[in-house]
N, C-alpha and C positions, 0 to 999 in steps of 0.2 A: 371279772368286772360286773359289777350288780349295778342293773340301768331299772330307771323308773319312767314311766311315761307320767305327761303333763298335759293341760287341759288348758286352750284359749279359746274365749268365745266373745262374738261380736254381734250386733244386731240386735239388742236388747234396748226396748227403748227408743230414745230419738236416737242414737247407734246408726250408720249407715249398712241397708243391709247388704247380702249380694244377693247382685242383678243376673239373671243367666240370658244365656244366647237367644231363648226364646223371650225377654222381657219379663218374668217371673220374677219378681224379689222375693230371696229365701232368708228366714230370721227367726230366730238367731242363730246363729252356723256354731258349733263348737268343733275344734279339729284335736285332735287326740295327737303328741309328737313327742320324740325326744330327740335329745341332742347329746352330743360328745364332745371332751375336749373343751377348749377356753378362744371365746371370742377375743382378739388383740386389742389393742387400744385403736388401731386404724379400723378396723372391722373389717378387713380385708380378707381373712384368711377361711371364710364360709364358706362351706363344701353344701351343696343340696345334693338329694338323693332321693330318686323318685322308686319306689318300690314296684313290685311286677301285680299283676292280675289279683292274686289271691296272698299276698304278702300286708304287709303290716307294719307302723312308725319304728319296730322295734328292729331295728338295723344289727347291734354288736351289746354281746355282756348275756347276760342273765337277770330275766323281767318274772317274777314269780306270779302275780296278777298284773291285772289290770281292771279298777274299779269301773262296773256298769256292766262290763262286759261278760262277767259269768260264765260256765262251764266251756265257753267256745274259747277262752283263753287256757287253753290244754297244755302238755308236755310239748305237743310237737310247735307251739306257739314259746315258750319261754328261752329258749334258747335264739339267741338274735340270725336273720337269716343270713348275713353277708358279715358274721359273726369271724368269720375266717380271712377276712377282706379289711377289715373296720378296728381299728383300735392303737393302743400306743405299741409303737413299733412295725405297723402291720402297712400294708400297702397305702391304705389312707390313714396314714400316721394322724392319730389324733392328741399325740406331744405336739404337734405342729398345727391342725387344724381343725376349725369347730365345725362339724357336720351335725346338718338338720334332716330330719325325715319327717314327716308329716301322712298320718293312714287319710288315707281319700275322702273326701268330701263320697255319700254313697255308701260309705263301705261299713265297716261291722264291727272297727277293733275301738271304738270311740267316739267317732265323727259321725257329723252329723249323718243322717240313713234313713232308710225305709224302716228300720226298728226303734229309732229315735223318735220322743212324744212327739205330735203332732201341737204347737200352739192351742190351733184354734179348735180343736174338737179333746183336749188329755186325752188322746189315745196314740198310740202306733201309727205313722205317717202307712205304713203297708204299701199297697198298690197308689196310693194318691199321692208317693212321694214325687215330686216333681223330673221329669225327664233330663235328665243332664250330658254335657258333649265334657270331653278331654279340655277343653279352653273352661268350660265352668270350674273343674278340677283347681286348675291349674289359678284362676282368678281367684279360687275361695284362699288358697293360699298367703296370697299379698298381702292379706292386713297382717299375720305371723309373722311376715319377715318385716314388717316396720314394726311391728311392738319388739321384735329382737335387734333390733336397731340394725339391718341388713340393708343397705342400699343397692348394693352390686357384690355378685358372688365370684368367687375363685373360679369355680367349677361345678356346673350341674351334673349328676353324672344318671343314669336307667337303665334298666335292662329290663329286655323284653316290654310289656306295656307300659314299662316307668321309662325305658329310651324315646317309645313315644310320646310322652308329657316331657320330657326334656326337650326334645327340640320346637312340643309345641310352647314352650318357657321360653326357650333362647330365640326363636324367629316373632315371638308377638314381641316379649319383653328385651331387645337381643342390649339394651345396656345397663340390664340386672345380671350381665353374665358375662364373660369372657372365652372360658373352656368347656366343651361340651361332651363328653362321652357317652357314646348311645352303643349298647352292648344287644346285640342278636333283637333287631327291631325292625320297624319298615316304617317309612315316609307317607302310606297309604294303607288301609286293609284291603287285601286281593280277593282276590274273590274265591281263591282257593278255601282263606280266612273268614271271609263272610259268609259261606257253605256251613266252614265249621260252628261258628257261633249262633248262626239261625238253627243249627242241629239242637243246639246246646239248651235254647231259648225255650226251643217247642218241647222237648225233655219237661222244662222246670213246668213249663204253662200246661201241659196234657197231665202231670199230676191231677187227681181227684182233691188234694188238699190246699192247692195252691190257693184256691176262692179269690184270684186279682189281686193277690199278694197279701191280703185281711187274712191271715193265719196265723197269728199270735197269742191270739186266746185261745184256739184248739191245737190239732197236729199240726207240722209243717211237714210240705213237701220234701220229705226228705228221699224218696225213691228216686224221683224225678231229678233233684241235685246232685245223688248218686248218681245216674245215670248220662247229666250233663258232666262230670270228671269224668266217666270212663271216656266221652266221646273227645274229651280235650287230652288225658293224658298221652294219650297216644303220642301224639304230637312234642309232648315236653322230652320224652326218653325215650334215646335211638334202640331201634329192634334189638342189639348187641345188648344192651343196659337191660334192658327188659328180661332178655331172658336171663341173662346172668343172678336177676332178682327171683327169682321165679323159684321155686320148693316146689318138692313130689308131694307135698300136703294139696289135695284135694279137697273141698269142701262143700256142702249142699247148703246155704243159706237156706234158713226158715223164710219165706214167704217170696222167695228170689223167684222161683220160675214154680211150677205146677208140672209142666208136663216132661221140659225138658230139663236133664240133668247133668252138673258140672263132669267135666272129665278131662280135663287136663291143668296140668298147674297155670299154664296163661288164663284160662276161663279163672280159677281162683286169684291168680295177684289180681286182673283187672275189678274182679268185684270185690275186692280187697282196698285197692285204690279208692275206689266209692265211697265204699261205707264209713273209709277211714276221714274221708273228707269233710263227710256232714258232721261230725263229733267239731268243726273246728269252723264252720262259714256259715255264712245263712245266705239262703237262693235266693231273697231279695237283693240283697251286695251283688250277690253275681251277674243275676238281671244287668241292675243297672249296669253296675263297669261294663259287662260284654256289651251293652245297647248303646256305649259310651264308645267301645271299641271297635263295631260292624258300622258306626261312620265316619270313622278316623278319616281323613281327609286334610293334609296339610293348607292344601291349594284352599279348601274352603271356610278350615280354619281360619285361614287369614282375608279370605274375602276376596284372595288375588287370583288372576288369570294366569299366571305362570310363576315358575320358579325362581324368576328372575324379580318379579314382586314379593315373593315369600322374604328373598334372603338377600335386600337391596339395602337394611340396614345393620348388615352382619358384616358389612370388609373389615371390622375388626375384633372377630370369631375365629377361632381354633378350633379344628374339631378330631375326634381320637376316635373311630368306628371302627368294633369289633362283627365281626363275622363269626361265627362255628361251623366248622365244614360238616357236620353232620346234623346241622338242624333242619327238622321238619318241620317247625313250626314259625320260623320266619327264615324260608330258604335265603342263603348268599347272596341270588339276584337281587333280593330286595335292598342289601348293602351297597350293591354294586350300583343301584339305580341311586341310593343316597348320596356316596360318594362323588357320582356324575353330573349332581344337581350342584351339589357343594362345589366341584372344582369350575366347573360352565359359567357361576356365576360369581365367581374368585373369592371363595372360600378356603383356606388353607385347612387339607385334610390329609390325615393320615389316617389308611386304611390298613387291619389286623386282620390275619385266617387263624383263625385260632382251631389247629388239630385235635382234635378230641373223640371218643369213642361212645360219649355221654349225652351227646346233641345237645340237644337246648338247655339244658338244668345243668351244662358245664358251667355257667356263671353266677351256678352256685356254690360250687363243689370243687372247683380248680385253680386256686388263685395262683400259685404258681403260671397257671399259662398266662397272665395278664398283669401282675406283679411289675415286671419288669417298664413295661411299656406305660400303664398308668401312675407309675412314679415319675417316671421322667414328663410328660403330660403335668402333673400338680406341681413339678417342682421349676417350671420354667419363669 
């Protein structure tokens, strides 16, 4: 299946633009998205989908480019990422439903960015691109789904930092939506996760090229964005996976270290991971989403003092939350504190352990363990 992305843009002109959390009005926004399958004549049968951290509109099929985007639209980009998940006959049967993906307001595969012209100066927004929360994300979307004539969805579905725009979609917007499945995600960033993202931050920012993110015309920081994936991969593939990936190929990268030298195949995958990264993202995108991400905060999303404010107009929400027993990157607890919130404040939820030896990046990789449970969920 051969997918194309498509281009909406708004804020142009007398155009209303968007407003962010800090008062900031941004214009014109363009969102990069595509979609699958056929909207019904009720318009009922819309599947949203919020993609993860460093992921992209392109959901399922085969996307050869993507105009604007240039060499960062590589091999490991064309192939759709829940490509195994997504399609006719496939778990989200798209003979049955129209699913939309939308790449992030921030990010790098289209939409508007820190690499996108700047209006008011034709250059590169860079480091002046304005700060953005998980709620601006999630807002810059809404005018897309009225031009695709969306009033209420079937089901949002995310994984990992797209579970967290799902539910913060479903608890602001909670009668644009019905069904909610949030896959290996948290309600809050811990602080275990705010450690790891401030690691991440200071990586891109102690680059000597980064110059406050004005690095367009010259090099980019590309060591330093190297460096912020090694400190996150970890995190995504369990110690087992790891090493499994792992070759007796040894390698010294040119300009990697000076003094100290590679010597065993984990020192090579991890700097592997790295450099394979920067061929595909830019450190501005990741900026932002991680600084999008280190204040995730439902409770403040919504402005409310408790739980019971978040999800007071949700008594008629379902929700379908997955777990992976071996992720480190949003331990179980934090499912377990989801669930808790959901049921305390009579949410109907059903909660998944999904066994896997893959940890976090099983919800990319495993559709069989999830198949079964996310069908019956869309088909109720």
């Amino acid at each position: 299946m051969e997918a194309r992305t498509q281009f909406f843009t708004y804020g142009e002109g007398h155009e209303a633009r968007l407003v962010l959390h800090d008062g900031q009005a941004l214009g014109p926004v363009t969102l990069a998205y595509e979609t699958y399958g056929e909207l019904n004549e009720n318009k009922d049968n819309a599947i949203l989908v919020f993609h993860a951290l460093t992921g992209s509109q392109h959901v399922a099929g085969f996307n050869p480019e993507v105009p604007g985007v240039g060499e960062k639209w590589n091999e490991e980009c064309q192939a759709g990422w829940w490509d195994d998940f997504v399609g006719p006959g496939k778990m989200v049967d798209t003979n049955r439903f129209f699913v939309v993906c939308a790449n992030y307001l921030g990010g790098c595969y289209g939409s508007t960015g820190p690499a996108s012209i700047n209006p008011e100066t034709g250059k590169e927004y860079g480091g002046d691109f304005p700060h953005i929360s998980f709620s601006d994300i999630v807002d810059s979307q809404l005018p897309l789904f009225s031009k695709l004539g969306i009033e209420t969805f079937h089901a949002a579905i995310g994984s990992s930092l797209g579970g967290m725009l799902a539910m913060n979609f479903a608890a602001r917007y909670p009668q644009k939506v019905r069904r909610i499945i949030p896959i290996a995600c948290g309600i809050e960033a811990t602080i275990l996760t705010r450690t790891h993202i401030l690691e991440q931050i200071l990586a891109i920012e102690n680059d000597p090229n980064f110059c406050n993110g004005h690095y367009y015309d010259g090099p980019a920081p590309l060591r330093g964005l190297a460096l912020a994936r090694m400190i996150s991969h970890k995190t995504f593939v369990s110690l087992h996976a790891m090493e499994a990936r792992m070759t007796e190929k040894c390698e010294q990268e040119q300009d990697e270290f000076s003094w100290y030298k590679i010597k065993s195949p984990l020192e090579s995958y991890i700097l592997h991971q790295g450099r394979k990264f920067v061929r595909r993202f830019d450190a501005n995108a990741y900026l932002y989403l991680s600084s999008g991400w280190i204040k995730y905060h439902l409770l403040r999303d919504l402005g409310a003092t408790s739980y019971a404010g978040v999800f007071n107009g949700c008594k008629h929400q379902e929700y379908l939350v997955f777990s992976i027993d071996s992720d480190v990157c949003f331990y179980p607890d934090e499912q377990d504190y989801i669930v808790k919130q959901l049921k305390s404040n009579g949410i109907p939820v059903e909660h998944i352990t999904v066994h896997s030896d893959k940890g976090h990046d099983s919800f990319l990789l495993e559709p069989d363990l999830y198949a079964n449970d996310i069908k019956h969920m869309l088909e109720k």
